[in-house]
N, CA and C of each residue as an Amber inpcrd file, in Angstrom:
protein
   252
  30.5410000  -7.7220000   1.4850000  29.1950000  -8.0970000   1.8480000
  28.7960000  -9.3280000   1.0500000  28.1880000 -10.6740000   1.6040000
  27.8280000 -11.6440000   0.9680000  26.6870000 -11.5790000   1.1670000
  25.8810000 -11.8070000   0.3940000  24.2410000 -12.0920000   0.0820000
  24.2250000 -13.7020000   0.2760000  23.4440000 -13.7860000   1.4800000
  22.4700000 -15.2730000   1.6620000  21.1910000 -15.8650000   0.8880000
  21.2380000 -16.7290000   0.2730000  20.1270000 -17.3530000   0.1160000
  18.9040000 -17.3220000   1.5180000  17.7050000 -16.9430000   0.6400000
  16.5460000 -16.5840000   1.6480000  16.2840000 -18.1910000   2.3920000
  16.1950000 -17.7320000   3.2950000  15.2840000 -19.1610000   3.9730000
  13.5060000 -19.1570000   3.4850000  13.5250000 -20.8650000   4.0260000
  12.1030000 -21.0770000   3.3680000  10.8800000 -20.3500000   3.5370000
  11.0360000 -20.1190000   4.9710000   9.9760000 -19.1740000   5.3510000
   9.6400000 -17.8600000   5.0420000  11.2080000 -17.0940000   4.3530000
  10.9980000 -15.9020000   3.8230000  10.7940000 -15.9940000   2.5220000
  11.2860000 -16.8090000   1.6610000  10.7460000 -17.4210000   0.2150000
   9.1480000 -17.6760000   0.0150000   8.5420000 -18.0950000   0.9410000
   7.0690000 -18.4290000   1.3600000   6.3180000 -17.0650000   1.3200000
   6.9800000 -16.3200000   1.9710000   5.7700000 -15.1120000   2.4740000
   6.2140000 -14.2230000   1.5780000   7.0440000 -14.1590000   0.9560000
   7.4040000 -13.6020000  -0.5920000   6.5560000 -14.3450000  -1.5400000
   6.2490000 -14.3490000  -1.5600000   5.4690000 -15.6930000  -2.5290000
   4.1480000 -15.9180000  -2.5040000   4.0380000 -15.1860000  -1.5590000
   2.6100000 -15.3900000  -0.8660000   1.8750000 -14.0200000  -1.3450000
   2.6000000 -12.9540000  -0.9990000   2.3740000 -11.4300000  -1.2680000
   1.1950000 -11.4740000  -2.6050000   0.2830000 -10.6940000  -2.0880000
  -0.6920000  -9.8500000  -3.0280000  -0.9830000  -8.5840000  -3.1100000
  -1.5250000  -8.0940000  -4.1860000  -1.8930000  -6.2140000  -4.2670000
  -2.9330000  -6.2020000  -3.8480000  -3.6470000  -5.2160000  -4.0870000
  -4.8110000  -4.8730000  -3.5330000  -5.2880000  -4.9350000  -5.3480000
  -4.6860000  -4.4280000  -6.2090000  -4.9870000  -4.7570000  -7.8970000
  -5.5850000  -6.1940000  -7.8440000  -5.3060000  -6.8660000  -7.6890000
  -5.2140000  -8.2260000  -7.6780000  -6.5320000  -8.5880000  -7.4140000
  -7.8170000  -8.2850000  -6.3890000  -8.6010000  -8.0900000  -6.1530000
  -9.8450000  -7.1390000  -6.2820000 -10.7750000  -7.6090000  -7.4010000
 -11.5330000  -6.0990000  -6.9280000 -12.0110000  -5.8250000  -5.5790000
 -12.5240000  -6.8510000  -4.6480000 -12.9080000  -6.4410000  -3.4900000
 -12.3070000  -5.5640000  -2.5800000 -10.8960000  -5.6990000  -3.0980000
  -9.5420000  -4.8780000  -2.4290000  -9.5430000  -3.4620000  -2.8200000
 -10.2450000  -3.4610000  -3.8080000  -9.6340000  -1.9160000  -4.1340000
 -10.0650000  -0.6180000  -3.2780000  -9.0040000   0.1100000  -2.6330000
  -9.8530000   1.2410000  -2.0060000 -10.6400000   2.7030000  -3.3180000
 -11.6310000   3.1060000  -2.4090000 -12.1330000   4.1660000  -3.3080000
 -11.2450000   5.8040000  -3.0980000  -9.9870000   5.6360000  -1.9680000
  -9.6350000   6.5640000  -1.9130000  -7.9110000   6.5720000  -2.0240000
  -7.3790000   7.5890000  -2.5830000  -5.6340000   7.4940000  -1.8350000
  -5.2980000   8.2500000  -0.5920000  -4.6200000   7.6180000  -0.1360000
  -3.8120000   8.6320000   1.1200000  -2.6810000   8.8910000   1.0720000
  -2.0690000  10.5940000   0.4220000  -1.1280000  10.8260000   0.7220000
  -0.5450000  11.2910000   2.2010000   0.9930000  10.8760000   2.3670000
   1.6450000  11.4100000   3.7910000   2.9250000  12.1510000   2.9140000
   2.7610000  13.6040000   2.9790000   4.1940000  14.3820000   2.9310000
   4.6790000  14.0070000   3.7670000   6.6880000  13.7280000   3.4430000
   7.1740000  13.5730000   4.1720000   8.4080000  14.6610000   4.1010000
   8.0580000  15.9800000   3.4170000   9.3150000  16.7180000   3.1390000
   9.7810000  17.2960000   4.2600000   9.1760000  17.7940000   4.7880000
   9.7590000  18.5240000   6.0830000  10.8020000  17.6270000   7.0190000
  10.1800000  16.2440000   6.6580000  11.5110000  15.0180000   7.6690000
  12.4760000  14.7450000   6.4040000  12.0990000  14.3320000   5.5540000
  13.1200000  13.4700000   4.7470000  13.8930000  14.1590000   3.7130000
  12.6410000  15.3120000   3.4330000  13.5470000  16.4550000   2.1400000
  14.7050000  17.5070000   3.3130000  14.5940000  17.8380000   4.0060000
  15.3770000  18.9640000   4.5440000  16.6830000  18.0830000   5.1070000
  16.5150000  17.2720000   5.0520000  17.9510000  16.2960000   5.2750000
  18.9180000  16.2240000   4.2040000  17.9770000  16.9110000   2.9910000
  19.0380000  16.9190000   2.2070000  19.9160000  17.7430000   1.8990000
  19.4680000  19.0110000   2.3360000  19.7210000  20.1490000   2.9380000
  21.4700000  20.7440000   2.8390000  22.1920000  21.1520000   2.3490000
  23.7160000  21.2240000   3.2330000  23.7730000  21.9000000   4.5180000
  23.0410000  23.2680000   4.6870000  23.0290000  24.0000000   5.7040000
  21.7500000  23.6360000   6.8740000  22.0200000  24.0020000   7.7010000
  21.0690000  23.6830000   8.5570000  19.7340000  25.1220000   8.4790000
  18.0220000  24.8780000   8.2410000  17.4930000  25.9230000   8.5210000
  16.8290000  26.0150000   9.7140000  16.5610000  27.4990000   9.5750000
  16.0470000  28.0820000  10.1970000  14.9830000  27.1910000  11.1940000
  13.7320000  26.9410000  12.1750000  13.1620000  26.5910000  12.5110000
  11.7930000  27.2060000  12.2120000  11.8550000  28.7560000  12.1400000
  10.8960000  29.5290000  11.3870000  10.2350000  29.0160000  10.6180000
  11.6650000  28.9880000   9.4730000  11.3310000  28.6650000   8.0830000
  10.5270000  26.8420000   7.8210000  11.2040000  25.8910000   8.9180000
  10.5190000  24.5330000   9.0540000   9.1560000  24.6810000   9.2340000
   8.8610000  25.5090000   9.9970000   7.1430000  25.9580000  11.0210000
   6.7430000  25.9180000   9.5260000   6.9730000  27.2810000   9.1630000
   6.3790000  27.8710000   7.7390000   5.7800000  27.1780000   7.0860000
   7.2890000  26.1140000   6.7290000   6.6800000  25.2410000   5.3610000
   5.6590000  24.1960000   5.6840000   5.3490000  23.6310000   7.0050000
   4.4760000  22.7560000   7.7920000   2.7370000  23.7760000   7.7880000
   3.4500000  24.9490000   7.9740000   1.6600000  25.3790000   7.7740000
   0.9240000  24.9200000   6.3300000   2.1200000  25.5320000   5.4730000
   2.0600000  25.8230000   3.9420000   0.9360000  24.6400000   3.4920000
   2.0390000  23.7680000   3.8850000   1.4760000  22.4460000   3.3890000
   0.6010000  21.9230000   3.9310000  -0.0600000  22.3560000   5.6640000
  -1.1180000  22.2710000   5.9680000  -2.5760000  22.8020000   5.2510000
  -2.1020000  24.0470000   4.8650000  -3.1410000  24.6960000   4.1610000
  -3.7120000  24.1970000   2.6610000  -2.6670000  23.2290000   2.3790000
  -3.3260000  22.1350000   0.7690000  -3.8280000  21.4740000   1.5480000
  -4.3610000  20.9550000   2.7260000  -5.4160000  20.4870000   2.7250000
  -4.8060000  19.0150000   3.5420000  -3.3560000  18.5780000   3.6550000
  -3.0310000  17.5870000   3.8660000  -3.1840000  17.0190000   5.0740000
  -3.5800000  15.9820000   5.4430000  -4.4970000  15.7880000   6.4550000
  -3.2610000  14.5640000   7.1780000  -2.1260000  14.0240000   6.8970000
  -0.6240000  13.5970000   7.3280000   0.1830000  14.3540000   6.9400000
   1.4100000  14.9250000   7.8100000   2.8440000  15.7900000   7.5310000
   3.5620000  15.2310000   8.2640000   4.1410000  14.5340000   8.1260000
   5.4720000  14.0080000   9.1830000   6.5460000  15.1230000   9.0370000
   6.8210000  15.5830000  10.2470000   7.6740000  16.4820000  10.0350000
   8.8090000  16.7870000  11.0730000   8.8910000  15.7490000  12.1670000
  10.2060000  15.1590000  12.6710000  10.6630000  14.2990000  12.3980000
  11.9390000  13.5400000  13.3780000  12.8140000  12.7700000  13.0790000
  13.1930000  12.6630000  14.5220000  13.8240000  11.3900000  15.1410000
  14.4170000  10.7460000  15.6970000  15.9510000  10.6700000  15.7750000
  16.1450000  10.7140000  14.4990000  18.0000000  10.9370000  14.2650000
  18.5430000  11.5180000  15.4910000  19.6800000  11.2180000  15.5960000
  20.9580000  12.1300000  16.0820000  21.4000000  12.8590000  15.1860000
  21.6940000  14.3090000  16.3940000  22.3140000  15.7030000  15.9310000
  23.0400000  15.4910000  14.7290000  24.1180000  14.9700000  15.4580000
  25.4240000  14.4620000  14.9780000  25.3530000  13.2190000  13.5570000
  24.2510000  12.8370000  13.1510000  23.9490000  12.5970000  11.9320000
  23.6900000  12.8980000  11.0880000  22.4290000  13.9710000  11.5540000
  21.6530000  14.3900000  10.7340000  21.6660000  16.0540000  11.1950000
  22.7010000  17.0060000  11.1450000  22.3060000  18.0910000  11.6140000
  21.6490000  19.1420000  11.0220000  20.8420000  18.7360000  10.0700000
  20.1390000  19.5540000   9.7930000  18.1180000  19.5570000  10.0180000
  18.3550000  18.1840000  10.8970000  16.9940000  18.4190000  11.1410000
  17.1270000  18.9830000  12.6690000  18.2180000  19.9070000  13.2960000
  17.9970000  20.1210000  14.7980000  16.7350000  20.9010000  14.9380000
């Protein structure tokens, strides 16, 4: 694998980038978390679970209150078989 030198235009808008720190006008008064365990943690998975047990943990974590759960995936079977 060879690594390219960025072109100008991506050097630019790198360069350009700001926080929201950076600004007080920027700052929000709130955070927003998004769990993403049910998609990204159970992939890590060796065995494949249950679907039950997926439901379950999606209420669970509904019930803290979390107001985003991503909790599919797009993958193929055959990639990822443990989110069937």
């Amino acid at each position: 694998m060879s690594l390219r030198p960025l072109s100008r235009r991506a050097y630019r808008h790198l360069s350009q980038r700001t926080f929201s720190s950076s600004t007080r006008a920027l700052l929000a008064d709130h955070v927003r978390i998004i769990e993403v365990g049910p998609r990204d943690g159970l992939q890590n998975e060796k065995t494949s679970i249950p679907v039950e047990t997926k439901v379950e943990l999606v209420r669970r974590l509904a019930k803290t209150g979390l107001q985003t759960i991503e909790a599919g995936s797009f993958s193929h079977p055959k990639w990822v078989p443990q989110v069937r």
